[in-house]
N, C-alpha and C positions, 0 to 999 in steps of 0.2 A: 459924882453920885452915880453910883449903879445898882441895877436889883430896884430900882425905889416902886413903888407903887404909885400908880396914878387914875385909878380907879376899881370898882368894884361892879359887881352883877352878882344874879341869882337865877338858878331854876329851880324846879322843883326839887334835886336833889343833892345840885352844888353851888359854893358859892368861887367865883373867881374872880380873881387879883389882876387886874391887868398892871403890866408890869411895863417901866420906860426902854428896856432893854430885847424886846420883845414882847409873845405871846403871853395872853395870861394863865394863869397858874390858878389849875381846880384843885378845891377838898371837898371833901363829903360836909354836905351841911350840917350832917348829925353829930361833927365835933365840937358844933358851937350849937347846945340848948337853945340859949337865948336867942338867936337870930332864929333857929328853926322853929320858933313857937310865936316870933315877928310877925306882924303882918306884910305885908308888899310895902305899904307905904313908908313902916317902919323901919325898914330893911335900906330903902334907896334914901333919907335923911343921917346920913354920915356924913364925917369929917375928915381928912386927910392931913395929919401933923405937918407943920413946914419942912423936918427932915425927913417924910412919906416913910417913916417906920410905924407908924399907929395909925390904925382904921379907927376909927370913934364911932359908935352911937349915940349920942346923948339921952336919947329920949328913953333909953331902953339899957341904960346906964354898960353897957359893954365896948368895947376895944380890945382887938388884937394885933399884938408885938407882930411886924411883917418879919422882920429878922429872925425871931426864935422860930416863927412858923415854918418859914421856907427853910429852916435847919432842922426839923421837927423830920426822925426817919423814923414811921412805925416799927421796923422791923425790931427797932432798937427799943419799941416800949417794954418797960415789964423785967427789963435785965438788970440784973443786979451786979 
């Protein structure tokens, strides 16, 4: 297993992946509505899939894929 996730944080302006291979890994929170309109409390009540591909929220019915994100190149949005 590499790349896996093994925790999450927030600031005020990003959220980051801590990652078992290293450093964690920031995005802009504003790609994720749902979490940036979370409260604090609702932000740190997540789940960690057993293959660390899926972050879960339950309470706030969101999750995101760690594989598609950490393969996610902006530059590439929007090309056709």
């Amino acid at each position: 297993m590499n790349r896996a996730a093994v925790d999450v944080h927030f600031d005020r302006v990003h959220m980051f992946i801590d990652m078992s291979d290293g450093p964690a890994v920031q995005f802009p929170l504003d790609w994720f509505p749902v979490l940036q309109a979370a409260t604090a409390a609702e932000r740190e009540h997540f789940a960690i899939s057993l293959d660390h591909e899926l972050i879960i929220w339950p309470e706030i019915d969101e999750d995101v894929n760690v594989p598609a994100l950490l393969s996610y190149r902006p530059e590439n949005a929007g090309r056709k």
